[in-house]
C-alpha positions in Angstrom: 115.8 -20.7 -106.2 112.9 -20.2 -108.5 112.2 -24.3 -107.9 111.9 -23.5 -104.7 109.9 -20.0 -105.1 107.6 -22.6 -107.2 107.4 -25.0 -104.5 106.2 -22.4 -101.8 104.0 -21.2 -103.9 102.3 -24.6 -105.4 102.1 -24.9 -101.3 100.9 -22.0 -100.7 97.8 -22.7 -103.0 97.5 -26.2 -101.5 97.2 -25.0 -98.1 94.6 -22.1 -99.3 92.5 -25.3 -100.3 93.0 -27.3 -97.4 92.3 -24.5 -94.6 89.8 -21.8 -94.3 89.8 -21.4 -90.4 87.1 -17.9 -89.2 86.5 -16.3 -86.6 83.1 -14.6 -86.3 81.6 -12.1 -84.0 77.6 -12.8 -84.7 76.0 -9.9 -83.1 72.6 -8.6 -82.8 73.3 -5.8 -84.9 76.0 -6.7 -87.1 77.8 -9.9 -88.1 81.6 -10.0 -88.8 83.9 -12.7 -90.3 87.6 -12.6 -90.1 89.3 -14.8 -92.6 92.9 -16.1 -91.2 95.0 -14.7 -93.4 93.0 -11.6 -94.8 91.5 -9.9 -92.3 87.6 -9.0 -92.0 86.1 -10.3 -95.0 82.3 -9.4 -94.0 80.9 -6.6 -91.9 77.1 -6.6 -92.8 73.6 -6.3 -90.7 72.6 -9.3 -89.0 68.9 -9.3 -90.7 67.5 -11.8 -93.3 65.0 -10.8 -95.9 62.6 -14.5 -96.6 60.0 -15.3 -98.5 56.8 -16.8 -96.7 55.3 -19.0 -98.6 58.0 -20.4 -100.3 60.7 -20.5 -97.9 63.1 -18.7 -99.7 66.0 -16.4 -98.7 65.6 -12.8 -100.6 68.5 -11.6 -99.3 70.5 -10.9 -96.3 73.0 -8.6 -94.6 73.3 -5.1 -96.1 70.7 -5.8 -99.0 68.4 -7.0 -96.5 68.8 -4.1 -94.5 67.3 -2.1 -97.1 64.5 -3.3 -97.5 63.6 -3.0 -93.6 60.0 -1.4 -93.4 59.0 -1.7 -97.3 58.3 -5.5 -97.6 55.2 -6.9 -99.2 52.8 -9.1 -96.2 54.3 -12.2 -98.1 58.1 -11.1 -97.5 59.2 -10.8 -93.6 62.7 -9.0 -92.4 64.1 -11.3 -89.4 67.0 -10.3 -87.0 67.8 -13.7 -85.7 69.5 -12.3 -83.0 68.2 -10.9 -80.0 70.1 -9.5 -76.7 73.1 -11.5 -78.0 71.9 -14.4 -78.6 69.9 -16.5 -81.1 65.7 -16.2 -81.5 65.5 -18.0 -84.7 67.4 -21.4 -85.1 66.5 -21.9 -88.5 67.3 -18.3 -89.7 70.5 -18.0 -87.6 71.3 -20.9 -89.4 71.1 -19.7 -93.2 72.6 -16.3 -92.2 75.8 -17.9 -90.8 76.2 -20.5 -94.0 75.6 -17.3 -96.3 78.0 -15.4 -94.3 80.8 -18.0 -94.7 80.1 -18.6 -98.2 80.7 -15.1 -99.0 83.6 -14.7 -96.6 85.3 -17.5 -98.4 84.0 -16.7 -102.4 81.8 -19.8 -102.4 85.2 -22.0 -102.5 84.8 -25.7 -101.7 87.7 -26.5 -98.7 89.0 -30.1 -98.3 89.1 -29.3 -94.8 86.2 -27.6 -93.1 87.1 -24.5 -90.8 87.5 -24.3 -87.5 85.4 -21.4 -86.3 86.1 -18.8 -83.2 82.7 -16.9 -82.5 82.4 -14.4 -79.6 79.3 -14.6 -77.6 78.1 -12.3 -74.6 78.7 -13.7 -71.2 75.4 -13.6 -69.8 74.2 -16.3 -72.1 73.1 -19.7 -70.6 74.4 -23.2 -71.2 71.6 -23.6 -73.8 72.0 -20.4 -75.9 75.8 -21.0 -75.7 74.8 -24.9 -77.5 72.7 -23.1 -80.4 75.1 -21.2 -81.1 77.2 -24.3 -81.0 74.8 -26.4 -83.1 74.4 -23.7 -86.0 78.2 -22.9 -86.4 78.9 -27.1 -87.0 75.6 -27.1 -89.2 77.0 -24.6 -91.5 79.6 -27.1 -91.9 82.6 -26.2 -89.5 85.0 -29.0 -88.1 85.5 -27.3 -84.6 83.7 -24.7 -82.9 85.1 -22.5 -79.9 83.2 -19.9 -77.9 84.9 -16.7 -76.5 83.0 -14.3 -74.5 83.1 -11.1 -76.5 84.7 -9.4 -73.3 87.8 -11.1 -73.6 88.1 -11.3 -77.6 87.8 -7.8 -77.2 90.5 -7.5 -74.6 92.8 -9.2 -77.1 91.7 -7.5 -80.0 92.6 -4.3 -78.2 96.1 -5.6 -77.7 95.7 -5.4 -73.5 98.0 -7.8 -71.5 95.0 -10.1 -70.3 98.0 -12.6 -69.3 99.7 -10.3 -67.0 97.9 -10.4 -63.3 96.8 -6.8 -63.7 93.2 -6.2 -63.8 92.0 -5.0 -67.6 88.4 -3.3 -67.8 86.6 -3.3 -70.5 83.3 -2.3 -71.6 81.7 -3.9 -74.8 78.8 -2.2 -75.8 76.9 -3.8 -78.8 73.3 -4.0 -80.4 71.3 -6.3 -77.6 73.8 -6.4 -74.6 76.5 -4.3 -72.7 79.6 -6.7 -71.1 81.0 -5.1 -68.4 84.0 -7.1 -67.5 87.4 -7.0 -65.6 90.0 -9.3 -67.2 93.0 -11.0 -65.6 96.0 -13.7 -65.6 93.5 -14.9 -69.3 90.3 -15.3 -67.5 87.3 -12.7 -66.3 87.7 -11.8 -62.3 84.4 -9.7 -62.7 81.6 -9.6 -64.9 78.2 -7.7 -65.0 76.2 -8.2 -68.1 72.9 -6.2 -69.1 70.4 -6.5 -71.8 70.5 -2.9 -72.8 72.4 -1.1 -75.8 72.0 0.2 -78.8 69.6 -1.3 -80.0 67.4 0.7 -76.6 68.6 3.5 -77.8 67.0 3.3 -81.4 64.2 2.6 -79.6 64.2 5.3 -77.2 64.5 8.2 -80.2 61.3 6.6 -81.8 59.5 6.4 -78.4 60.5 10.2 -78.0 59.3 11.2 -81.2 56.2 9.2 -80.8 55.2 11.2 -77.3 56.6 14.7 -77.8 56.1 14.8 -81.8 52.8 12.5 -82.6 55.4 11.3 -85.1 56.3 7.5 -86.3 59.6 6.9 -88.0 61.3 3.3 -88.2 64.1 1.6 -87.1 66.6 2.8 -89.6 65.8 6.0 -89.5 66.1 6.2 -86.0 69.9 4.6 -86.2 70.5 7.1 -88.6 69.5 9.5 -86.4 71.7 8.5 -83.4 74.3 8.2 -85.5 74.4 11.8 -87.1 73.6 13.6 -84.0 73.0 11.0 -81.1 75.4 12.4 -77.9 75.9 11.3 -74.5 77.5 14.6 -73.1 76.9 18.2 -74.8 78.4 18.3 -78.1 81.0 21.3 -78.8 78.5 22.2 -81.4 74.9 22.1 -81.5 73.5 19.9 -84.5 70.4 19.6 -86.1 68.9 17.6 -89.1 65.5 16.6 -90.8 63.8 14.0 -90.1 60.8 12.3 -92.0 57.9 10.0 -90.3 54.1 10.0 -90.9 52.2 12.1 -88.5 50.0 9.6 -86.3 47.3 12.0 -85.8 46.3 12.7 -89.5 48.0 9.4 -91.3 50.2 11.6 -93.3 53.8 11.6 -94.1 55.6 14.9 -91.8 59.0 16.3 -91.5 60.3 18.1 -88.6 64.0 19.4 -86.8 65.2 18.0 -84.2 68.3 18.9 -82.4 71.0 17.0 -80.7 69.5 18.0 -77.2 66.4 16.9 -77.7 68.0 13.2 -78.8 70.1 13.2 -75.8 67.3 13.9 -74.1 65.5 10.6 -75.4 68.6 8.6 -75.2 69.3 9.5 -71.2 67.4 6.3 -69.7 69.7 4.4 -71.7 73.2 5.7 -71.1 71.9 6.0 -67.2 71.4 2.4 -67.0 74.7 1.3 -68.8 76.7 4.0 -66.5 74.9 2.3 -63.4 76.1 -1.5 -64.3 79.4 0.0 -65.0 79.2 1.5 -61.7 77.9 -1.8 -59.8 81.0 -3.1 -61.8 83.2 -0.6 -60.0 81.7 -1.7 -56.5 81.8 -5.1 -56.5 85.3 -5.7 -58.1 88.1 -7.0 -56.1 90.0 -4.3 -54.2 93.7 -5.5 -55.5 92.2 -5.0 -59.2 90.8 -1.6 -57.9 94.2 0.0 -58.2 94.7 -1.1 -61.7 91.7 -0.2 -63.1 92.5 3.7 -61.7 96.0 3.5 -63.5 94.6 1.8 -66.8 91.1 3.3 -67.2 87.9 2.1 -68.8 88.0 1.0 -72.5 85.0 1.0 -74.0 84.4 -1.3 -77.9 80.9 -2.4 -79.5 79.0 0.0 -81.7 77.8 1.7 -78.5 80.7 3.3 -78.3 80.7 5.1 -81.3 77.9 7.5 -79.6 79.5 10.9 -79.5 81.1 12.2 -76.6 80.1 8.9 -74.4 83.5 8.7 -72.9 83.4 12.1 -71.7 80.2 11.4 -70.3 81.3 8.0 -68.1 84.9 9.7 -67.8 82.6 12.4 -65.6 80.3 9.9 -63.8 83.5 7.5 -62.6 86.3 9.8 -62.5 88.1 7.4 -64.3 90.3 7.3 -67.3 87.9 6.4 -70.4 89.5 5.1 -74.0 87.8 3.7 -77.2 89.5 1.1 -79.0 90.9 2.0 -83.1 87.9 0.0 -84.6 85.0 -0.4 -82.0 82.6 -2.1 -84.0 85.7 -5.1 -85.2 87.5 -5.3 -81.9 85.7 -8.8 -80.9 86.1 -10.1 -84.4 89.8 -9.4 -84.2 90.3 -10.7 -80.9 88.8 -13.9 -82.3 90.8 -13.9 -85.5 94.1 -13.8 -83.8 93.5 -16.1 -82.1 93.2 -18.3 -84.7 97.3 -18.1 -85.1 98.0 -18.7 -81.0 95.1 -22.0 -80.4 97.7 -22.7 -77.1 95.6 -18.7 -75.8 92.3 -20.2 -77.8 92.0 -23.5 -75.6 92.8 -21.3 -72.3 89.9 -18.5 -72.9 87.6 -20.8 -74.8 84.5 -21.8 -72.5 82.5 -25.4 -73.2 
């Protein structure tokens, strides 16, 4: 018995050498890694800090992050990623190969990994290739794409395989994926290049106009996320907030209260409620049925805005639910299906 506990073991450890198969959910916002095996290994910002003359990466993920807003000239802060999809090949590139390295404790693999990476599903034929391309650059054996609508689906545990219509609403940092998901393949998608990333936006656009005050992009994420609502909050909220005055060039402070932010995020939730409600029009009417009986369920950051299920439940008169983990529901779609490749080959697209 304890040959053969040493056997498993020494096999075990063999195996941990050979394999290191990923699946990653490379977002505008956020970048996650699943390790087969272990679960989410990385969960970090999907920015690179670089150096411009000499080429060099400073840092990248939460570090980078950081030091949004307070580089030198000579030192830029790149999001590679834009409405889902790559803007900067090169940097893409090093942020993946970073990622995995850190994901997998800089261990060299006589095998490399087969990678599952979600991707929206308005991209084109092109985007869906860079993606591609950078993925087997930072050394992986086989690459398969997943549209983040159905990764989520299965990360959310719904029975895509059944024919029942499944609708689900991915809300992340560049796009929203509205799709309806049957019998393993999308019946019904509608994609726009609108979320939260709008909304940071939108609070510093506010500010700007009603306040005469600047603040940056992390401060305005902060700011959605401490009091940011779609529908009146039980509670009213308020909390500081810091900027420079644009009239005299000095550094201000002023309260704002949760009204006044879902006030400046409104042209943002309207648009996504309208492509979820084109969704709701132009879906088959055998799936219609379905969709009253199962609901809406919303994943992506997005959905993490306060009270924005009670806001669509109101506009639809449907059933609204968030997945467990919003922000990981893609990348854990993706990861398991890194244990069933039979489901991987049928949802992957080319």
């Amino acid at each position: 018995m304890v040959e053969k506990g040493i056997k498993m073991n020494l096999l075990g450890l063999i195996k941990g050498r050979l394999f290191c198969d990923l699946a990653i959910d490379l977002g505008t916002a956020n970048t996650l890694v699943y390790l087969k095996g272990k679960g989410i290994v990385v969960q970090e910002p999907s920015i690179v800090v670089i150096n411009k003359g000499t080429g060099k990466v400073e840092a990248v993920g939460k570090r980078a992050k950081e030091m949004l807003g307070k580089t030198p000239a000579d030192v830029l802060a790149i999001k590679p990623m834009r409405d889902g999809v790559i803007a900067d090949f090169e940097i893409a590139e090093k942020m993946l190969d970073y990622f995995i390295k850190k994901s997998t404790d800089n261990r060299v693999f006589l095998i490399r990994p087969r990678i599952v990476i979600g991707i929206p599903t308005g991209i084109t034929q092109v985007e869906r290739r860079a993606v591609k391309d950078v993925a087997m650059r930072a050394k992986a054996s086989e690459v398969y794409l997943v549209q983040q609508p159905v990764s989520a689906s299965i990360g959310a545990d719904l029975p895509i395989s059944e024919p029942t219509g499944n609708m689900i609403v991915d809300i992340g940092g560049g796009t929203t994926d509205i799709a309806v998901i049957s019998m393993n393949g999308i019946v019904f998608n509608h994609h726009i290049r609108i979320a939260g990333n709008d909304m940071d936006e939108a609070i510093i656009q506010y500010l700007k106009k009603k306040y005469n005050l600047l603040i940056g992009e992390r401060s305005a994420e902060q700011l959605k996320m401490e009091i940011g609502s779609a529908y009146p909050l039980d509670e009213p909220m308020t909390v500081e907030i810091k900027g420079r005055d644009l009239g005299e060039g000095i550094p201000k402070t002023i309260i704002i209260d949760d009204q006044e932010v879902r006030e400046a995020l409104e042209n943002v939730i309207s648009s996504i409620i309208n492509a979820i409600r084109v969704a709701l029009e132009k879906i088959p009417p055998e799936l219609s049925a379905d969709i009253i009986d199962r609901g809406i369920i919303l994943t992506g950051g997005g959905a993490l805005l306060k009270n924005i299920d009670k806001r669509i439940r109101e506009e639809t008169k449907l059933p609204v639910f968030i997945t467990d983990d919003p922000l990981a529901t893609v990348v854990i779609g993706a990861g398991k299906m890194l244990d069933d490749l039979d489901l991987l080959k049928k949802v992957s697209i080319i």
